[in-house]
N, C-alpha and C positions, 0 to 999 in steps of 0.2 A: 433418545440417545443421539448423540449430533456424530454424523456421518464424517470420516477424514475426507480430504480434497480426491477428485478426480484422478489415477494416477498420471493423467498428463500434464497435474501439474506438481509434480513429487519434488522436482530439482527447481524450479522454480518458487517451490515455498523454503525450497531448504534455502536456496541461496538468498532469498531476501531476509530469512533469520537469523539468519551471521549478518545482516548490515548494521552498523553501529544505529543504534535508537530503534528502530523497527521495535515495535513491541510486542512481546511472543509470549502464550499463554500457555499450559500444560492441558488443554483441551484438546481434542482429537485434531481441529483446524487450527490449532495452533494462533488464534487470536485475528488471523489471516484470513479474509471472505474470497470467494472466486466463484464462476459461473460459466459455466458456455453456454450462451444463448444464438436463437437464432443470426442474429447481424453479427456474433463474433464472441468472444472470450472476455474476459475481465478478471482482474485480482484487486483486491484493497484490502490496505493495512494503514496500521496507527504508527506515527514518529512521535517518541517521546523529547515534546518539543524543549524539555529542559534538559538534556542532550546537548552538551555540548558542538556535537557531532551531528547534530539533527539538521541544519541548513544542507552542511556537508553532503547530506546524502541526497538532498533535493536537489540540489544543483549537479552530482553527481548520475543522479538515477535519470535526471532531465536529458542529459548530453547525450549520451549512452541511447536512450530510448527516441527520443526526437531529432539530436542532431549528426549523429555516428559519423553516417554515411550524406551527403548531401545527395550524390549521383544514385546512390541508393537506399534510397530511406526502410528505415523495418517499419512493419505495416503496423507503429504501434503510437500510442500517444501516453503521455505522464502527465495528469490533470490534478495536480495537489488541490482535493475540496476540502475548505477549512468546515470545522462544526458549525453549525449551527448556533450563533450568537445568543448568550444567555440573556433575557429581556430583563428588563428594570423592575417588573412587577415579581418575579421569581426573586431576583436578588433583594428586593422587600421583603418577601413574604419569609425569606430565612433565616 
């Protein structure tokens, strides 16, 4: 059975579910990974990038999280990692 999120990160999973594209599952973690690890915390999720709204929110979610404050930055970074590229041999073998 897949455990829900940490409750520290309750308002932060909620409010990235209301972002337009984010894409949200009816499983416990809500389709939403997160983690506290030793060197710090982490969340990841999926934009549904045929979302009209899907740039929107990387450019939005970037600003916000890397460029707010210059004099005082949040101790935080927004690293959009694309999937992993489907290979030629996969797309053959389909």
């Amino acid at each position: 059975m897949e455990e829900p999120h940490a409750p520290q990160f309750r308002e932060l999973i909620d409010f990235l579910a209301r972002v337009p594209s984010v894409q949200v599952t009816d499983r416990p973690k809500r389709g939403i990974g997160s983690a506290i690890e030793p060197s710090g915390w982490w969340v990841k999720f999926s934009l549904d990038i045929s979302n009209p709204l899907a740039w929107n929110a990387v450019q939005e979610l970037g600003h916000v999280l890397n460029y707010l404050s210059l004099d005082e930055p949040l101790p935080t970074v927004l690293s959009p990692c694309p999937r992993r590229p489907i290979s030629m041999a996969a797309l053959r073998s389909s």
